[in-house]
C-alpha positions as CSV (number, residue, x, y, z in Angstrom):
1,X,-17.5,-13.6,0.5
2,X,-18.4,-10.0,0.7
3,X,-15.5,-7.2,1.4
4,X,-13.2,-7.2,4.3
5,X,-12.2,-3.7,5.4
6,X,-9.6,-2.4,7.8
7,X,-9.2,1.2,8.2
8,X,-5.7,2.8,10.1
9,X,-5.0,6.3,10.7
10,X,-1.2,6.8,12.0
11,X,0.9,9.6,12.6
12,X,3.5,10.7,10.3
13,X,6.1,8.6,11.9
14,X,8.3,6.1,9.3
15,X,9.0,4.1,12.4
16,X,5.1,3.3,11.8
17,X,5.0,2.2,7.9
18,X,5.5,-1.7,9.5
19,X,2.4,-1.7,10.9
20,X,0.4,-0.7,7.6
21,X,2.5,-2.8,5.5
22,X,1.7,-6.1,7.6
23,X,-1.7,-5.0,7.5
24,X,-1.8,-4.8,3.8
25,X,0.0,-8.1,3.5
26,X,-2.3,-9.9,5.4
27,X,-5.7,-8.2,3.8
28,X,-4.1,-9.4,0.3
29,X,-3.9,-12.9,1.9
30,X,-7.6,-12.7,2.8
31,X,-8.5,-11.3,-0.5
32,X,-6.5,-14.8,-1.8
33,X,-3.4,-13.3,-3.1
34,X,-0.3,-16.0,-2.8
35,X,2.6,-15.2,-1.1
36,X,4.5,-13.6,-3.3
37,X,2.0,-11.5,-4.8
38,X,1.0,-10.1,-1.3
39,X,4.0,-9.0,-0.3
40,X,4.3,-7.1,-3.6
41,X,1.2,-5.4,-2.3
42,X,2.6,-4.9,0.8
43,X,5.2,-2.7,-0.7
44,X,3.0,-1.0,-2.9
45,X,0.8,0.2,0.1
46,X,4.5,1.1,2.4
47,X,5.8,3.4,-0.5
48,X,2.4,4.9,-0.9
49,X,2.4,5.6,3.1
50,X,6.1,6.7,3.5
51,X,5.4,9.4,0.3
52,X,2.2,10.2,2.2
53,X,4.5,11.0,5.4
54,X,7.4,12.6,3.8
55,X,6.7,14.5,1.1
56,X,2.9,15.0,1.8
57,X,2.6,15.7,5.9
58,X,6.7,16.8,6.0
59,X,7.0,14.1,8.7
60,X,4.9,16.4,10.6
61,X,3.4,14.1,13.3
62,X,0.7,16.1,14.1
63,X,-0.8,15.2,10.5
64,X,-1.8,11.7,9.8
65,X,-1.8,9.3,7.3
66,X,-5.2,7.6,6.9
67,X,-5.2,3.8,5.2
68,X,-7.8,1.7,4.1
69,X,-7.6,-1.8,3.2
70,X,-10.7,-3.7,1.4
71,X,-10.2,-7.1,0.0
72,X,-12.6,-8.9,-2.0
73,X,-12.1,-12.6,-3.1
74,X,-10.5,-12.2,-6.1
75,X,-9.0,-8.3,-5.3
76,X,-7.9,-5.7,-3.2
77,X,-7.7,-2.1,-2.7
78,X,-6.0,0.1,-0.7
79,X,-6.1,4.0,0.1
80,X,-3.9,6.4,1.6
81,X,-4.6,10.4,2.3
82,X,-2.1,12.5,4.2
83,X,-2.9,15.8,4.8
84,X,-0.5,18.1,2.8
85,X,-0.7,20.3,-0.2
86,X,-0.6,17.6,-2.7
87,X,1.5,17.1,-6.0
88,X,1.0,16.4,-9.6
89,X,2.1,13.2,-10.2
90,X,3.0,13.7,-14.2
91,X,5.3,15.8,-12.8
92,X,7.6,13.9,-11.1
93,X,11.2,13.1,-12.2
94,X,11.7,9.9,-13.9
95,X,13.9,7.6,-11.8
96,X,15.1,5.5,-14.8
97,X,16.5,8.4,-17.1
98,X,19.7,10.5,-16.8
99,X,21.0,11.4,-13.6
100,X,18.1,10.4,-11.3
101,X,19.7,7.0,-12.0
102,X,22.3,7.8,-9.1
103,X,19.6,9.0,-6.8
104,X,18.9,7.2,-3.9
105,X,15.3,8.2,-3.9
106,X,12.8,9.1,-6.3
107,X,11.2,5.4,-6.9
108,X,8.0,5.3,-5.2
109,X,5.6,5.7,-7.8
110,X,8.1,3.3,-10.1
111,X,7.8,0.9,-7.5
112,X,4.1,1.1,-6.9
113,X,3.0,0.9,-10.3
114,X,5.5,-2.3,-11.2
115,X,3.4,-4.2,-8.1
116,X,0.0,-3.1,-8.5
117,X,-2.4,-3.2,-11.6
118,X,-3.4,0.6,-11.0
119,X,-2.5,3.4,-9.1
120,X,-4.3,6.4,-9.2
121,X,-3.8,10.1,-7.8
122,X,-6.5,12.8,-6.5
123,X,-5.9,16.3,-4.7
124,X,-9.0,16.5,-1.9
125,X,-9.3,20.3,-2.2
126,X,-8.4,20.9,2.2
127,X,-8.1,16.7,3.0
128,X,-5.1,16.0,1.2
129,X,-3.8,13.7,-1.4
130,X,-5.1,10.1,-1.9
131,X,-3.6,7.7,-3.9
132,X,-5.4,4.4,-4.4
133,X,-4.0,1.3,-5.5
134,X,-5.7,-1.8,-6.8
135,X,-4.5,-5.5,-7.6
136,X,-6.4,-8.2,-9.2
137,X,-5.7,-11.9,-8.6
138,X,-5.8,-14.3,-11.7
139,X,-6.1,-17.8,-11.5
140,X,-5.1,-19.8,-8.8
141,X,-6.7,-21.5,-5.8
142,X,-7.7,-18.5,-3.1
143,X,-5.4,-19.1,0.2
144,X,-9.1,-18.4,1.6
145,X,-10.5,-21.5,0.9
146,X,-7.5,-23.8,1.9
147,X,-7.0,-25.0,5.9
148,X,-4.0,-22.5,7.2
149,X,-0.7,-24.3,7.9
150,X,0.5,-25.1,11.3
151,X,3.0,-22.3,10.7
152,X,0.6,-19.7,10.0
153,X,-1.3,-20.8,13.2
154,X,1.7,-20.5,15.3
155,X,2.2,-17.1,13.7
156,X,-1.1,-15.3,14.8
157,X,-2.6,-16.3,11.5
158,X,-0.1,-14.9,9.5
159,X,1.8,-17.3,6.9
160,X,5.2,-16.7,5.5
C-alpha cells in the first residue's frame, strides 16, 4: 500500500481541534495502528494543533493552522504550521519540576512526546512553525487487512 494523505487547513478556532483529531485518529487506523495506539495519536496531533492556535496564531482566526496526515502501512506522520513568530522549544518550562507542577497548562510537548516516537520542531523563516510528529507501529496484525466490524460500518467507517 502506498501513502494515504489528507491535508486540513483551519482557522485558529479550538472549537475546530475535533475535526483534526478524528482525522488523525482515523489516518492512524488506516496506517494499521490498534485502537489504543491511534487515539494516542490522535492526542498527539490535537495538542500540536491547539499550541499551533494559541500560542503560535494567538487564536487569531485570520491565521490558519495547516495539517497534514500521511499514513503508510506500518506508520504515520503528521504536520502542523501555524503562522506565528515561532518559539524554541528547549526553552520551554518543564511541566514535571517545581512549581509548574500546579499549572494547569504547560504539557503539550510532555504529552506529545509520551504518545509519539518523535516530535520534531522547525521555524519557516515568514511560514511559521511546524512541528512534525511520527509513530511507528510494531507488530501486530494491520486493522487494514482485517474485514471492518458491523460497528465501524454503522459508524461511517470509523471503529471505536
Amino acid at each position: 500500500m502506498s501513502a494515504t494523505t489528507v491535508k486540513l487547513v483551519i482557522s485558529s478556532e479550538v472549537r475546530l481541534v475535533d475535526v483534526v483529531h478524528t482525522a488523525s485518529e482515523t489516518m492512524a487506523g488506516i496506517a494499521g495502528f490498534e485502537e489504543d495506539d491511534a487515539l494516542n495519536v490522535g492526542i498527539a496531533v490535537r495538542e500540536a494543533v491547539i499550541n499551533a492556535i494559541l500560542h503560535g496564531n494567538r487564536m487569531d482566526p485570520a491565521r490558519k493552522v495547516e495539517v497534514s496526515l500521511q499514513a503508510r502501512p506500518r506508520s504515520i506522520r503528521a504536520r502542523v504550521r501555524d503562522q506565528g513568530a515561532g518559539f524554541d522549544s528547549g526553552a520551554t518550562p518543564d511541566p514535571t519540576v517545581g512549581d509548574n507542577l500546579m499549572r494547569s497548562s504547560g504539557r503539550g510537548i510532555l504529552v506529545m512526546r509520551a504518545f509519539v516516537d518523535s516530535v520534531d520542531f522547525k521555524f519557516l523563516e515568514g511560514r511559521g512553525m511546524e512541528v512534525t510528529l511520527k509513530k511507528n507501529r510494531v507488530g501486530g496484525k494491520t486493522k487494514s487487512s482485517a474485514r471492518p466490524s458491523a460497528a465501524a460500518l454503522d459508524n461511517g467507517g470509523i471503529e471505536r
